[in-house]
BALOBA-1460 file (C-alpha; in Angstrom, 3 decimals):
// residues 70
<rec num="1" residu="x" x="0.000" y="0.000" z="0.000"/>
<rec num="2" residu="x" x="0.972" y="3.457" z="-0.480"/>
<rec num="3" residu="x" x="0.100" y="6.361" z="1.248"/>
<rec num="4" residu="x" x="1.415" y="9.717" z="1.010"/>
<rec num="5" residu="x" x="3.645" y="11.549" z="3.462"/>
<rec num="6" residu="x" x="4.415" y="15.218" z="4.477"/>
<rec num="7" residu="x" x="6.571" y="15.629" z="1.283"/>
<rec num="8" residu="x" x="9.643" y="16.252" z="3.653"/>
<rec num="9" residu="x" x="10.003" y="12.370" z="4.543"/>
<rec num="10" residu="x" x="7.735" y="12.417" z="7.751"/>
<rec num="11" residu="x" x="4.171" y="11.302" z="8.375"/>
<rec num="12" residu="x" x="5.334" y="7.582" z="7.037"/>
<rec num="13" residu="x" x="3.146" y="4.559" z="7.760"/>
<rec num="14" residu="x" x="4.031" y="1.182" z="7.481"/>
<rec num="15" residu="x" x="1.870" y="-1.817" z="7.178"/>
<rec num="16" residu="x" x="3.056" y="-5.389" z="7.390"/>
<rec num="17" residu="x" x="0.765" y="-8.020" z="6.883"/>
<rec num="18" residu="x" x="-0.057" y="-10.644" z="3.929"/>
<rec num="19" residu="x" x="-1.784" y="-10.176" z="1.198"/>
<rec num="20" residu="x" x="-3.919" y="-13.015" z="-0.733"/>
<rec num="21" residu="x" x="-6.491" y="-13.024" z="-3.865"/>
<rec num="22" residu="x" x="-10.347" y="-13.492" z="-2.570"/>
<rec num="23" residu="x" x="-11.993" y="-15.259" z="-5.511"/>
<rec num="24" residu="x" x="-14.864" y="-15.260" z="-2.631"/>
<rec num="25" residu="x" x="-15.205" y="-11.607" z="-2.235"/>
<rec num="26" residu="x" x="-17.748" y="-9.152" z="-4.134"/>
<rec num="27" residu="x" x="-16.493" y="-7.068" z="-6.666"/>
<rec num="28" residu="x" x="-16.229" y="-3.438" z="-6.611"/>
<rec num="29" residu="x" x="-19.317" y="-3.164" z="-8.291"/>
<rec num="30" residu="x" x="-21.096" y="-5.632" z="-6.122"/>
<rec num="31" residu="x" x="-20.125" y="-4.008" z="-2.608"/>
<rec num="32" residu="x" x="-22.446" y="-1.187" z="-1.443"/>
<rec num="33" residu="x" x="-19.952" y="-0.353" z="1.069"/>
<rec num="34" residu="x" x="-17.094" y="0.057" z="-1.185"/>
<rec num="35" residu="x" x="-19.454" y="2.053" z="-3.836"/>
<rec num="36" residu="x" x="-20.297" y="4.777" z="-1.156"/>
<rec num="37" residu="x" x="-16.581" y="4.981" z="-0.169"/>
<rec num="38" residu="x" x="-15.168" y="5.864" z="-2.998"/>
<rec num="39" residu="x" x="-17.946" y="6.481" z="-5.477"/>
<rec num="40" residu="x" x="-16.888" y="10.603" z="-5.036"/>
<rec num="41" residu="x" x="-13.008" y="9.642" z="-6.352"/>
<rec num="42" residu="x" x="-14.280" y="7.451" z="-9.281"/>
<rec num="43" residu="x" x="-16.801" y="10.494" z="-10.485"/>
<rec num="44" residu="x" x="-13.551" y="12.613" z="-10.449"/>
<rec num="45" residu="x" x="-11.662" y="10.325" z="-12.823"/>
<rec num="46" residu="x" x="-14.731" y="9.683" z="-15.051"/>
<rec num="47" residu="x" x="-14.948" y="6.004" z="-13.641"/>
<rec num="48" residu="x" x="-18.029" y="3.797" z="-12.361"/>
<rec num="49" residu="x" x="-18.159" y="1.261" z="-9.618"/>
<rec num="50" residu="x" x="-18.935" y="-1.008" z="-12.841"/>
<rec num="51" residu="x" x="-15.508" y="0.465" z="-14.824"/>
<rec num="52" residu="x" x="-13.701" y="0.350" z="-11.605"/>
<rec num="53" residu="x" x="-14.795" y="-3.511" z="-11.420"/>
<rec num="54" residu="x" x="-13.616" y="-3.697" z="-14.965"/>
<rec num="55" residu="x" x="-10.429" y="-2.281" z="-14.824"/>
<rec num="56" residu="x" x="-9.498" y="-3.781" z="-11.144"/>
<rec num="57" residu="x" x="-11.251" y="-7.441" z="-11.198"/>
<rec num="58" residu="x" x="-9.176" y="-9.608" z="-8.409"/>
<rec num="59" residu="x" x="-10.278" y="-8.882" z="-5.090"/>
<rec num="60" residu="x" x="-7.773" y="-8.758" z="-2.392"/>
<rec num="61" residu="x" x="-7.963" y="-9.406" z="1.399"/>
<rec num="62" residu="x" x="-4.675" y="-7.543" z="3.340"/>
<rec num="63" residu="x" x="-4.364" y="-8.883" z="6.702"/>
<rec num="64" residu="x" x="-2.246" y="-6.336" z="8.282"/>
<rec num="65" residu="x" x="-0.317" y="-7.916" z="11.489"/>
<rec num="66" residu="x" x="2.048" y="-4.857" z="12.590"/>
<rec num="67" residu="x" x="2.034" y="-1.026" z="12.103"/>
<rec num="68" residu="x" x="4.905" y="1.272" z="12.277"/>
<rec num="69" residu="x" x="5.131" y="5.056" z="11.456"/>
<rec num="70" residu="x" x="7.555" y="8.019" z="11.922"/>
């Protein structure tokens, strides 16, 4: 995962963890929960939950086991 810092090499966050394909899990498309989370950042790049599905079709579980930052 990547998330941004402070630009200056602070504010990092580490996650450790495994990461594994869910053939079990809904697609973006399917999951209400993932539609009203991010629905806002797909209407800003012209995508749907449907393109988003499309364009990103393995789900993945992360099963984070340690977090560091600095």
């Amino acid at each position: 995962m990547n998330f941004d810092g402070d630009g200056q090499g602070g504010d990092i966050v580490v996650l450790s963890g495994t990461a594994e394909v869910d053939e079990s899990g809904p697609s973006a498309a399917e999951s209400t929960a993932w539609i009203a989370k991010h629905a806002t950042e797909w209407e800003r790049s012209g995508m749907t939950a449907e393109s988003f599905a499309q364009r990103f079709s393995v789900p993945v579980g992360i099963h984070i086991v340690a977090v560091h930052g600095r």
